[in-house]
C-alpha beads as a LAMMPS data file, in Angstrom:
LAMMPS data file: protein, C-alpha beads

390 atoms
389 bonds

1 atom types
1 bond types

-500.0 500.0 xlo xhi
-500.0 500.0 ylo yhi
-500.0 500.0 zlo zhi

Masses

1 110.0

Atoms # bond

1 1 1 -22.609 -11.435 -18.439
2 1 1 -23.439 -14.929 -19.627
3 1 1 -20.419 -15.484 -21.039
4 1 1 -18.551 -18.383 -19.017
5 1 1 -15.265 -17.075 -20.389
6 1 1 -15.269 -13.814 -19.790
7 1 1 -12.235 -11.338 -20.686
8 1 1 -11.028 -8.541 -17.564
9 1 1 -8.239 -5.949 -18.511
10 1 1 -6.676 -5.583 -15.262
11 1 1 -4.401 -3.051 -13.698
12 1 1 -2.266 -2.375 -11.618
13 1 1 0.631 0.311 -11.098
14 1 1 2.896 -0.958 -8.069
15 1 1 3.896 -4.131 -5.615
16 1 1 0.890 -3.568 -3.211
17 1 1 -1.517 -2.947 -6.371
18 1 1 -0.062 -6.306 -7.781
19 1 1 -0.673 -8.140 -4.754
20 1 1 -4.427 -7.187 -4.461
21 1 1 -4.399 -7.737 -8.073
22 1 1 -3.033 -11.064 -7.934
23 1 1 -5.634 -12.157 -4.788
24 1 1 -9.046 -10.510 -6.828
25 1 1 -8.002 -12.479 -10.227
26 1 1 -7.848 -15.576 -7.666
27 1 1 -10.850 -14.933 -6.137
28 1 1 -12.403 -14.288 -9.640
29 1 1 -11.403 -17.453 -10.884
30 1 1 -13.892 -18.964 -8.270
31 1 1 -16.699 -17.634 -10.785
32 1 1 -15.337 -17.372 -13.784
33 1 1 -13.162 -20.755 -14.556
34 1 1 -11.777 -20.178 -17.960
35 1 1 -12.046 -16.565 -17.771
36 1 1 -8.892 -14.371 -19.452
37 1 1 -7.063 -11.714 -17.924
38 1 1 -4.671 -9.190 -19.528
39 1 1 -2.955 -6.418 -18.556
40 1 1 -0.459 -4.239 -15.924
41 1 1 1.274 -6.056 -13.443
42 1 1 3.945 -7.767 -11.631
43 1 1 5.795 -11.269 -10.694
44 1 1 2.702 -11.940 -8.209
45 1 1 -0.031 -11.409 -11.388
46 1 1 1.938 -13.222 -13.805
47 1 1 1.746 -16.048 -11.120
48 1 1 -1.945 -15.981 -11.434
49 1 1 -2.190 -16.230 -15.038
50 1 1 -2.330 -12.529 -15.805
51 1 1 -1.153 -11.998 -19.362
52 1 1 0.843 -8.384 -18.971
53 1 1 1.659 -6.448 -21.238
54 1 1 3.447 -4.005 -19.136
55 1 1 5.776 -4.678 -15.589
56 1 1 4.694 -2.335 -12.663
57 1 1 8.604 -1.914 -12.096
58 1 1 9.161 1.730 -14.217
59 1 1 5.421 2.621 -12.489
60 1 1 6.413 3.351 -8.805
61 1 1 7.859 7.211 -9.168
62 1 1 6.273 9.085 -6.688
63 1 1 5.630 13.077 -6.913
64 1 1 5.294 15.375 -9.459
65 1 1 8.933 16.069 -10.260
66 1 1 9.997 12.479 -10.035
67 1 1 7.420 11.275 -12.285
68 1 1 8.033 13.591 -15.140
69 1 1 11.297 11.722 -16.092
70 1 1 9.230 8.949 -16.703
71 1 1 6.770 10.722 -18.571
72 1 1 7.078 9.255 -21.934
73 1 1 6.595 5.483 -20.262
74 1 1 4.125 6.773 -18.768
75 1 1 2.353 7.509 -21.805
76 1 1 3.260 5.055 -23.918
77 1 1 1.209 2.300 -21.350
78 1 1 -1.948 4.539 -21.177
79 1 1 -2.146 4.926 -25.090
80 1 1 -1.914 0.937 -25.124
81 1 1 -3.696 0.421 -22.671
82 1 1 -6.372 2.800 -24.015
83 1 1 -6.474 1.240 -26.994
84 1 1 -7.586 -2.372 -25.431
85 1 1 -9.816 -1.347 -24.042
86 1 1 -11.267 0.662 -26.967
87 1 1 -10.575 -2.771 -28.796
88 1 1 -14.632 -3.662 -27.219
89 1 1 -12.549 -7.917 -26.478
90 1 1 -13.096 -6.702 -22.725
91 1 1 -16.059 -7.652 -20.956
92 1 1 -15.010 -5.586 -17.885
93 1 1 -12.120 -3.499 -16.965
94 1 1 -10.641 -4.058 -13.462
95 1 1 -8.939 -0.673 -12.087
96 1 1 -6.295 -1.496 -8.371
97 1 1 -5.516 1.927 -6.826
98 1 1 -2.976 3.876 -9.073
99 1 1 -5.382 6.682 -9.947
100 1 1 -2.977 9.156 -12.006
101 1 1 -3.424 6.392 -14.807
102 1 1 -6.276 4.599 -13.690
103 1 1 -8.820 7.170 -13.794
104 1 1 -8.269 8.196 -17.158
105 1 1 -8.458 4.343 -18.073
106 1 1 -11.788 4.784 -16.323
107 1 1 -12.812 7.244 -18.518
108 1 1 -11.785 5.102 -21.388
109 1 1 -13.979 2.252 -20.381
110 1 1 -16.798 4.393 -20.065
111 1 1 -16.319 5.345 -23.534
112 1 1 -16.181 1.664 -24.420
113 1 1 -19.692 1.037 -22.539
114 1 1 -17.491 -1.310 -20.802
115 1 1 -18.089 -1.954 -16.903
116 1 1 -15.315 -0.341 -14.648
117 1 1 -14.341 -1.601 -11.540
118 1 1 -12.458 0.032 -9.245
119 1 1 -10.874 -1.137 -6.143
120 1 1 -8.496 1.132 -3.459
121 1 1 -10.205 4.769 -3.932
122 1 1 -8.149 7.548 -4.963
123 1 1 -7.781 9.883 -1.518
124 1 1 -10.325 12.257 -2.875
125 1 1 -11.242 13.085 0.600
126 1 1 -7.375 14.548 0.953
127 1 1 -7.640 16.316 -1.963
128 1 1 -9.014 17.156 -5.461
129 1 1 -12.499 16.822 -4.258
130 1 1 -13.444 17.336 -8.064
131 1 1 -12.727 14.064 -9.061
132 1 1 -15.840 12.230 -7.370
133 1 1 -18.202 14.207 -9.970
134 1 1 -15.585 12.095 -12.764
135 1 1 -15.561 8.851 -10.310
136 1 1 -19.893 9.306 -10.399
137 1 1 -19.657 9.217 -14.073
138 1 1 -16.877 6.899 -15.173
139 1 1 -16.506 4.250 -12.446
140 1 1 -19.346 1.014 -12.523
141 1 1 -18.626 0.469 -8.788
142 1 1 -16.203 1.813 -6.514
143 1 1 -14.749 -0.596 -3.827
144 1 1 -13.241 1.248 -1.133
145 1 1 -11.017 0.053 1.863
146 1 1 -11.698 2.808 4.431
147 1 1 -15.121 2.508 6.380
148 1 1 -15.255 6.177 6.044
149 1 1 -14.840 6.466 2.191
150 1 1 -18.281 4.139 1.344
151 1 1 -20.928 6.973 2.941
152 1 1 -19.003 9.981 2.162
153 1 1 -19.378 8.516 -1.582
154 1 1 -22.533 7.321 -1.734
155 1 1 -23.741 11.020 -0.725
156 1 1 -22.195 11.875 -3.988
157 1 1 -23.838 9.840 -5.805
158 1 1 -21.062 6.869 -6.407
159 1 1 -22.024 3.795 -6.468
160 1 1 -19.308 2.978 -3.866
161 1 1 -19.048 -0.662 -1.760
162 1 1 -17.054 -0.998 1.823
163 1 1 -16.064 -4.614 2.010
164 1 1 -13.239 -4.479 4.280
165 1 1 -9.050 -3.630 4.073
166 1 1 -7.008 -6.400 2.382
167 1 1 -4.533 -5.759 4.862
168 1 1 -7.318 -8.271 7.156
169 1 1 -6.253 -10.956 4.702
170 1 1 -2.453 -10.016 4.101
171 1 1 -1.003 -8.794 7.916
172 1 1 -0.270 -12.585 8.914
173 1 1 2.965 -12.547 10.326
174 1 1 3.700 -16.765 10.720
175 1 1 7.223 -17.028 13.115
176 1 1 7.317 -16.323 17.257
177 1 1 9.845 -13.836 18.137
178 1 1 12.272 -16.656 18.581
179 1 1 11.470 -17.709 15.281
180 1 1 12.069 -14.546 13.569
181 1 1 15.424 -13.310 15.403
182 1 1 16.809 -16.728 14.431
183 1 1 16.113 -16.049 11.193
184 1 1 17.435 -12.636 11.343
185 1 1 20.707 -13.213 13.094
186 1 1 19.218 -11.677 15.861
187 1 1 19.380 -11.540 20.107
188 1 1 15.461 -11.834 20.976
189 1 1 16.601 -10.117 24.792
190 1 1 17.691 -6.806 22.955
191 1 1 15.703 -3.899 22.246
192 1 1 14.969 -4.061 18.386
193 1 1 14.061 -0.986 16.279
194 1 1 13.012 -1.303 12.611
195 1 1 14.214 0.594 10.061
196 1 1 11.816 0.706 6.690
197 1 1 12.587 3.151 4.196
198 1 1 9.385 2.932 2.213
199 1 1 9.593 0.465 -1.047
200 1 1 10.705 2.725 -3.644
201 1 1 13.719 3.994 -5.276
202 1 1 12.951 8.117 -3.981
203 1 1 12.078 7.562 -0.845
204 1 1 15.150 4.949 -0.239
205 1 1 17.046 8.173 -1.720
206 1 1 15.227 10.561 0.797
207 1 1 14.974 8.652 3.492
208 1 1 17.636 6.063 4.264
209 1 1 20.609 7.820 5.031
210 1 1 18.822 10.069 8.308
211 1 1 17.509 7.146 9.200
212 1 1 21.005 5.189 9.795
213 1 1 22.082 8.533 11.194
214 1 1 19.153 8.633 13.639
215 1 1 20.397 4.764 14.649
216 1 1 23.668 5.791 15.829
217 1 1 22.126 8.404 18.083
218 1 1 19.715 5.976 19.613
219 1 1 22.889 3.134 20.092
220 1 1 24.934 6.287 21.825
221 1 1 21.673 6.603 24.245
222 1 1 20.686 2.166 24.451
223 1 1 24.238 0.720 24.074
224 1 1 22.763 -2.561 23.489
225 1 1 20.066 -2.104 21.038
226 1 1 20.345 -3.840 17.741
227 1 1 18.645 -2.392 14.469
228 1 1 16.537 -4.724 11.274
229 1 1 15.614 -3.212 7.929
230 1 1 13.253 -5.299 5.523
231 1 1 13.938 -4.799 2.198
232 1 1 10.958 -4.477 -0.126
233 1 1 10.607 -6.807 -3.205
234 1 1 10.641 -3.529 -5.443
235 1 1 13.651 -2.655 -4.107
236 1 1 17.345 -3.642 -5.588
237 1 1 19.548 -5.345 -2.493
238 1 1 22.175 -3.473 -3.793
239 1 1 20.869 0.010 -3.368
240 1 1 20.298 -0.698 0.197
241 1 1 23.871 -2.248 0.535
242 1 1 25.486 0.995 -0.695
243 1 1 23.736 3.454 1.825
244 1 1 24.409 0.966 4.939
245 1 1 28.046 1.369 3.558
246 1 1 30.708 -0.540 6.023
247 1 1 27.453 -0.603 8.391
248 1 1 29.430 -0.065 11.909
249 1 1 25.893 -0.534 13.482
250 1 1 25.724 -4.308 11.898
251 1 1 21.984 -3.002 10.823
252 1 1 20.529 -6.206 9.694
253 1 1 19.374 -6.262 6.327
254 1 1 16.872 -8.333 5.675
255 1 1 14.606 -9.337 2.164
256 1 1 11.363 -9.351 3.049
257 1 1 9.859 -10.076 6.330
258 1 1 8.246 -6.746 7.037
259 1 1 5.496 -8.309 8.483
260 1 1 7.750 -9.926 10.768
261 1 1 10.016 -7.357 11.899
262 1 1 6.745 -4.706 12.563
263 1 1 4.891 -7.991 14.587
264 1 1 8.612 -8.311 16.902
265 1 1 10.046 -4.927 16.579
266 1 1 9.980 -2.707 19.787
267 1 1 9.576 0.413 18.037
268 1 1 9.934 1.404 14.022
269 1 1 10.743 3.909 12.039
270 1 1 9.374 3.947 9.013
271 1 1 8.416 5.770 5.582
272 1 1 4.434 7.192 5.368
273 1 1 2.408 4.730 3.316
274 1 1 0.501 2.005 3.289
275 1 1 3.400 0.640 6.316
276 1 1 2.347 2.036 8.743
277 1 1 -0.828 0.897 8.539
278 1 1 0.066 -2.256 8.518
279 1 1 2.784 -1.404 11.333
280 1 1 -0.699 -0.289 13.300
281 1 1 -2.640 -3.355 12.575
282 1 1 0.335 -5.549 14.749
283 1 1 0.460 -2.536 17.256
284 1 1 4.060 -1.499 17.186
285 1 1 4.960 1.961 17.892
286 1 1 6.696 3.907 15.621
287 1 1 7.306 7.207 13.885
288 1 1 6.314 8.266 10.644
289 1 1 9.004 10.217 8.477
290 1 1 8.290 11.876 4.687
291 1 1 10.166 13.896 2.707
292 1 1 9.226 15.099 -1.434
293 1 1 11.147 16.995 -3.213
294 1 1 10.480 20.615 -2.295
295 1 1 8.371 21.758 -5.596
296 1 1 6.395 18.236 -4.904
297 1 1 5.564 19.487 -1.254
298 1 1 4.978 22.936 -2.039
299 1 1 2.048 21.637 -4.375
300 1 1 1.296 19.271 -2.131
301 1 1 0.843 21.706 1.019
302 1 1 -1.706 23.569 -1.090
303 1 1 -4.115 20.970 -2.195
304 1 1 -3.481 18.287 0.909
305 1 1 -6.473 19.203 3.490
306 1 1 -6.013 16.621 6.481
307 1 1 -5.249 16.391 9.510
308 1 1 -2.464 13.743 9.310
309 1 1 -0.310 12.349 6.471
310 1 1 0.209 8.851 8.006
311 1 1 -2.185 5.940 6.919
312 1 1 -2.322 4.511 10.461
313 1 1 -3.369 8.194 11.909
314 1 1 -6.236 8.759 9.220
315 1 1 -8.004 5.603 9.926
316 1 1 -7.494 5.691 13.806
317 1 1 -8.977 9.092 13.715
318 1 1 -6.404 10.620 15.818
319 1 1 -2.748 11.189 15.908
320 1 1 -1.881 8.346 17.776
321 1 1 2.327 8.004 16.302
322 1 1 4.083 10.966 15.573
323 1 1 4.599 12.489 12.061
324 1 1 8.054 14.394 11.052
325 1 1 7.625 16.152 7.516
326 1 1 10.351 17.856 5.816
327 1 1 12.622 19.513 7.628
328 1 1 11.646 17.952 10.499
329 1 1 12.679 14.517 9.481
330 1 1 16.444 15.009 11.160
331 1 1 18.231 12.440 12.943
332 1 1 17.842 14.235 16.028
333 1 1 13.851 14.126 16.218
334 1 1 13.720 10.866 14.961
335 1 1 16.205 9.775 17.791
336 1 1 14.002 11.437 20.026
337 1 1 10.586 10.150 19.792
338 1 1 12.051 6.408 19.293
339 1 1 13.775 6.835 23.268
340 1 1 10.609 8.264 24.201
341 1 1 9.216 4.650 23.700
342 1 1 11.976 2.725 24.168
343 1 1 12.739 3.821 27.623
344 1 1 9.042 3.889 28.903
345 1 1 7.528 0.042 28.957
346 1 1 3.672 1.666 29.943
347 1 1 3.903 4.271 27.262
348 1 1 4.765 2.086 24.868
349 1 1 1.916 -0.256 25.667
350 1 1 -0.363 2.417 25.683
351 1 1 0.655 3.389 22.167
352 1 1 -0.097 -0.030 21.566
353 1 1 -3.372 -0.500 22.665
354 1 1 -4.583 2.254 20.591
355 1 1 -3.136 0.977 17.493
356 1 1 -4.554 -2.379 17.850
357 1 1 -8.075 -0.635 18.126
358 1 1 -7.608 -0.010 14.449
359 1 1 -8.528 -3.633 13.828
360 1 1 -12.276 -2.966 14.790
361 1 1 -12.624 -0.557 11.847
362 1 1 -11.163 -2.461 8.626
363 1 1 -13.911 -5.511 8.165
364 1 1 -13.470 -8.984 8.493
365 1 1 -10.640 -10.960 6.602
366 1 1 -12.235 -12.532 3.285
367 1 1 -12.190 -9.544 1.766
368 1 1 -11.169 -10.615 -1.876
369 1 1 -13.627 -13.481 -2.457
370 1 1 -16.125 -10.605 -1.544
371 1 1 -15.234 -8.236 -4.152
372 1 1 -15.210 -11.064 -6.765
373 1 1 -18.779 -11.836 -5.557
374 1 1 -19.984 -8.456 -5.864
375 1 1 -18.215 -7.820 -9.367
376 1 1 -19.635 -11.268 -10.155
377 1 1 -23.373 -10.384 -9.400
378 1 1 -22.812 -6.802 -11.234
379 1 1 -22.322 -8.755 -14.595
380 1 1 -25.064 -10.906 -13.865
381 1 1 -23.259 -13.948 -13.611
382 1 1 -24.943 -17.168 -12.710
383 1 1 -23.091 -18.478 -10.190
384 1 1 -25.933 -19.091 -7.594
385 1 1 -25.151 -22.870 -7.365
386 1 1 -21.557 -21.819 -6.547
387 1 1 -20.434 -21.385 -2.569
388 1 1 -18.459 -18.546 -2.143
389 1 1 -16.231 -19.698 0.730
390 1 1 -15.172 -16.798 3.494

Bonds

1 1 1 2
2 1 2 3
3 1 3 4
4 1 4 5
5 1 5 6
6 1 6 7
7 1 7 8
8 1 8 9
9 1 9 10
10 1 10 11
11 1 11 12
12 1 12 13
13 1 13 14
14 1 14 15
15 1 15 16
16 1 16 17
17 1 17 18
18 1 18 19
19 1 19 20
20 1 20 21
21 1 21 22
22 1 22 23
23 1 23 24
24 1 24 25
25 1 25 26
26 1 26 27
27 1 27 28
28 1 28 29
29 1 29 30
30 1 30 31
31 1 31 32
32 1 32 33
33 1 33 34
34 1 34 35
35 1 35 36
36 1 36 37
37 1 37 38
38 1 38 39
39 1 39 40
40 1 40 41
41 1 41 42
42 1 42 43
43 1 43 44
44 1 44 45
45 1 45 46
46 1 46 47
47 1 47 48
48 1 48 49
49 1 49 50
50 1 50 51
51 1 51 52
52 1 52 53
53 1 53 54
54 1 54 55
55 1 55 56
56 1 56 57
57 1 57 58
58 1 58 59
59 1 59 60
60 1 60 61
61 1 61 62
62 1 62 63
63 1 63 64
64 1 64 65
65 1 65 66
66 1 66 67
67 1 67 68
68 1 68 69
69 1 69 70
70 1 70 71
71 1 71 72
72 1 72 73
73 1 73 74
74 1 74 75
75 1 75 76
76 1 76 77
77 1 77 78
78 1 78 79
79 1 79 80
80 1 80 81
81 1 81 82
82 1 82 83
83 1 83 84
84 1 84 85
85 1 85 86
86 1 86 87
87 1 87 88
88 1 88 89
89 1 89 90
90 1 90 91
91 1 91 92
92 1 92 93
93 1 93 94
94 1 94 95
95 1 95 96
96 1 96 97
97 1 97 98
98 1 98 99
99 1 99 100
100 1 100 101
101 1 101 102
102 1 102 103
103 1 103 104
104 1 104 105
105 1 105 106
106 1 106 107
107 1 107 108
108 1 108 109
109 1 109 110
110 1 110 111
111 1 111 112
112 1 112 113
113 1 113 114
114 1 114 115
115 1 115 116
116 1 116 117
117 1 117 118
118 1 118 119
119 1 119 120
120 1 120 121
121 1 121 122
122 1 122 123
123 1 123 124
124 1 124 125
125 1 125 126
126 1 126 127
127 1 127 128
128 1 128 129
129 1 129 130
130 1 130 131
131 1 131 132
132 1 132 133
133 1 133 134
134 1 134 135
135 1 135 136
136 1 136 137
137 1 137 138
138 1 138 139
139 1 139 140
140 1 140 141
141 1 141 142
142 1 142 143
143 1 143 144
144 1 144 145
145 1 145 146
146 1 146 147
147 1 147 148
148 1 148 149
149 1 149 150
150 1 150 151
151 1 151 152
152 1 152 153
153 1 153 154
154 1 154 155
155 1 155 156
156 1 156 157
157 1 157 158
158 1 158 159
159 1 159 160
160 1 160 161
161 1 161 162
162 1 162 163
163 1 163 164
164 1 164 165
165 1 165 166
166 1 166 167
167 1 167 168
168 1 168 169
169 1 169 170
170 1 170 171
171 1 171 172
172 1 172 173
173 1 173 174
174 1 174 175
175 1 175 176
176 1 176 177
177 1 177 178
178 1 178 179
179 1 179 180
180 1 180 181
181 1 181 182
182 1 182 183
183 1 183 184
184 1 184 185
185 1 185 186
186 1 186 187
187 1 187 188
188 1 188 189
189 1 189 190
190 1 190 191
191 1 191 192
192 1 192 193
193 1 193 194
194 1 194 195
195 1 195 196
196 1 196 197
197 1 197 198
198 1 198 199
199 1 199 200
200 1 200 201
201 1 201 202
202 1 202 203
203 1 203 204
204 1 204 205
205 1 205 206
206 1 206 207
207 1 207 208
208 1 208 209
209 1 209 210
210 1 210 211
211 1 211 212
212 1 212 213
213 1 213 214
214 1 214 215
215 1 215 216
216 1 216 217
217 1 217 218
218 1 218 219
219 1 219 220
220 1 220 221
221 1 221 222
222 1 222 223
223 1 223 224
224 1 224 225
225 1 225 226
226 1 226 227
227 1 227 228
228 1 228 229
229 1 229 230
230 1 230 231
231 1 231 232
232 1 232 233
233 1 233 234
234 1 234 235
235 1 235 236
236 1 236 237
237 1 237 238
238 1 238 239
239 1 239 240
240 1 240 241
241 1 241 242
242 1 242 243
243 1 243 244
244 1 244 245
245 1 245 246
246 1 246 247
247 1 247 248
248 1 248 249
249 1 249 250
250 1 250 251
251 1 251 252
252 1 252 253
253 1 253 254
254 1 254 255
255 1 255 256
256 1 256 257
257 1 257 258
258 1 258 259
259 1 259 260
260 1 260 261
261 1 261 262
262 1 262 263
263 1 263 264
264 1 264 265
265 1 265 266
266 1 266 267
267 1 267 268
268 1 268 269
269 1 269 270
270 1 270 271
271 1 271 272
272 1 272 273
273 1 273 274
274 1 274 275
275 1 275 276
276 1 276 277
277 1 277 278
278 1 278 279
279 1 279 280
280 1 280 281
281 1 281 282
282 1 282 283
283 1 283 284
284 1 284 285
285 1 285 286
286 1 286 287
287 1 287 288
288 1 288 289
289 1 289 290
290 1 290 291
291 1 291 292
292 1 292 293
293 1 293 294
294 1 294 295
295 1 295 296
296 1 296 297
297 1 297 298
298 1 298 299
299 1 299 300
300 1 300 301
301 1 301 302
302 1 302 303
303 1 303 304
304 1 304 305
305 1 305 306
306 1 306 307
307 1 307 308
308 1 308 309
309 1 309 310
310 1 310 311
311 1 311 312
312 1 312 313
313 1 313 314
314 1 314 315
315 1 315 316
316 1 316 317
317 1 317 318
318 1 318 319
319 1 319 320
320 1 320 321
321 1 321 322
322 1 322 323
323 1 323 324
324 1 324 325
325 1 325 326
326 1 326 327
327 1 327 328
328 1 328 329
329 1 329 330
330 1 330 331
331 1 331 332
332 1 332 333
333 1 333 334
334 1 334 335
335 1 335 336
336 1 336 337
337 1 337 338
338 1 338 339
339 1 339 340
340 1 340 341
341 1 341 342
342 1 342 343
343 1 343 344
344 1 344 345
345 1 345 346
346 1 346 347
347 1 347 348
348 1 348 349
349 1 349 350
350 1 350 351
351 1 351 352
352 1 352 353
353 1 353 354
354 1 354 355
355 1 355 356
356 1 356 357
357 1 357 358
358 1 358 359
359 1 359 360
360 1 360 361
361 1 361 362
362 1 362 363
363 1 363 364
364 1 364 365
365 1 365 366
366 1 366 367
367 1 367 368
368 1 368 369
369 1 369 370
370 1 370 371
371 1 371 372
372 1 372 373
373 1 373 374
374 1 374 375
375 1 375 376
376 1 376 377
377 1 377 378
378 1 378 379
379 1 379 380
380 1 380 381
381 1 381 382
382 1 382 383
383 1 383 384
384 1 384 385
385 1 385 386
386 1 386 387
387 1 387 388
388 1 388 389
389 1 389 390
């Protein structure tokens, strides 16, 4: 592309996707100056100059059930979105994990003859092994964040780039403990559990209320233990508010700060996702609870073929925090594997130690201004006098 203003639809479908979304149109800028960027987004996009025609907030619905009463949203954005990027105005389309919609915009820009980037892989190595064969024929370049993912691609034939986790960049927790439990209103001598219900409306739902449960059976067992729960931008204060109810524990609630609490916290327990990889990357122990509504998991249970649900478990290659599914996710089991920890100093910096290995296997931090550089060379911009700083 010799076009110094080039135009990028880009798109994202939820508050981590709008993050990396807002850091790669940053690190685009670099090469492109004046370029133009429309699309799907958030606050953090719209920051950045992203023109959006769409808000990631009616996006998030997780599940097959849950997502059909947002089915006509849903379509309304892919038709519109489909149609931009039939318009031909795009020099490159610029895909950020979502894949329900973002494949099939993949497909679209293929149609276009329009170059499709795509960064966060869908988890075709969990399931739905088909869609590499669509991935091979839709997707200009795939840029994946698990070291695993790049080879297991490029055997099929995808044109598929490793270039490190985002998280490298993002996990920066700034305060000292003293810091942070000032901050929170909290005694830095107490044993501190953290409480994170995931980041979106279902699994606050799901999740929140056996998690406060499991707190009071932990304070009956550590009488002076004090509890923190982070609330997620995507999430309304309010919602959180009503489940913690008159909140006899005094559970601190908290916006933000996840980063902090997981870097301080003795011991978390938190909702599967993209957490508790980050929860691994600052090495604090934790369990891992999920919960879909039944049809979801029945579905689910068929097509899934790993060995572990968690994020932190799949990259460290071995089940290294424990996972409670389903039924399993009472207050009772949850109770029990956090007093596991909390009573045993030298198994919990065992657990540790092995989560902090994860860091060898997610690339060095730069990670954005290297994707920019590589979709920068694929459209054959001249930017050779330009430094790329890492």
């Amino acid at each position: 592309m010799h076009d110094p203003n080039p135009q990028f639809l880009v798109v994202a479908g939820e508050a981590s996707g709008d993050l990396h979304g807002s850091s790669l149109v940053a690190a685009l800028k670099q090469h492109f100056p004046s370029a133009g960027f429309t699309g799907m987004g958030g606050t953090r996009m719209r920051k950045e100059g992203v023109k959006t025609l769409f808000d990631i907030e009616r996006m998030g619905a997780v599940g097959l059930v849950e997502v059909l009463g947002e089915l006509p949203h849903h379509l309304k954005v892919y038709r519109n979105l489909a149609r931009e990027i039939a318009s031909g105005r795009y020099d490159a389309v610029l895909l950020i994990d979502y894949p329900t919609l973002n494949l099939r915009l993949a497909r679209c820009g293929r149609q276009a003859n329009t170059p499709v980037f795509f960064f966060i892989s869908p988890q075709v190595w969990a399931w739905r092994k088909g869609r590499i064969r669509k991935i091979r024929e839709w997707v200009t370049r795939m840029f994946v964040v698990l070291p695993f993912e790049e080879p297991m691609y490029r055997e099929a034939g995808v044109d598929a780039e490793f270039l490190g986790h985002p998280f490298m960049d993002q996990v920066k927790p700034a305060l000292t403990r003293e810091e942070a439990f000032r901050e929170f209103g909290l005694d830095p001598g107490r044993k501190t559990i953290g409480i994170l219900p995931g980041s979106r409306k279902n699994e606050i739902e799901s999740l929140l209320t056996v998690m406060i449960e499991a707190a009071h059976e932990i304070r009956r067992e550590i009488k002076d233990c004090q509890f923190v729960l982070p609330i997620a931008d995507s999430v309304p204060p309010e919602l959180i508010h009503a489940k913690l109810g008159e909140n006899p524990l005094g559970i601190r609630a908290i916006p933000g700060k996840a980063h902090e609490v997981m870097n301080h916290a003795d011991f978390l327990i938190i909702a599967s996702g993209s957490a508790t990889l980050e929860a691994g990357l600052l090495g604090c122990p934790m369990v891992l609870v999920y919960k879909l509504h039944p049809l979801t998991y029945w579905v689910a249970k068929k097509l899934v073929k790993t060995p572990f649900i968690g994020l932190v478990n799949l990259v460290a290659g071995e089940g290294v925090v424990p996972e409670l599914i389903q039924e399993q996710v009472t207050a009772k089991n949850i109770a029990a594997r956090a007093l596991e920890i909390l009573r045993d100093e030298e198994k919990k910096q065992a657990v540790r130690q092995r989560l902090l290995k994860i860091r060898e296997k997610l690339g060095e931090p730069g990670v954005m201004p290297r994707v920019a550089a590589s979709i920068a060379r694929a459209l054959g911009a001249s930017h050779d006098h330009e430094k790329i700083s890492h």
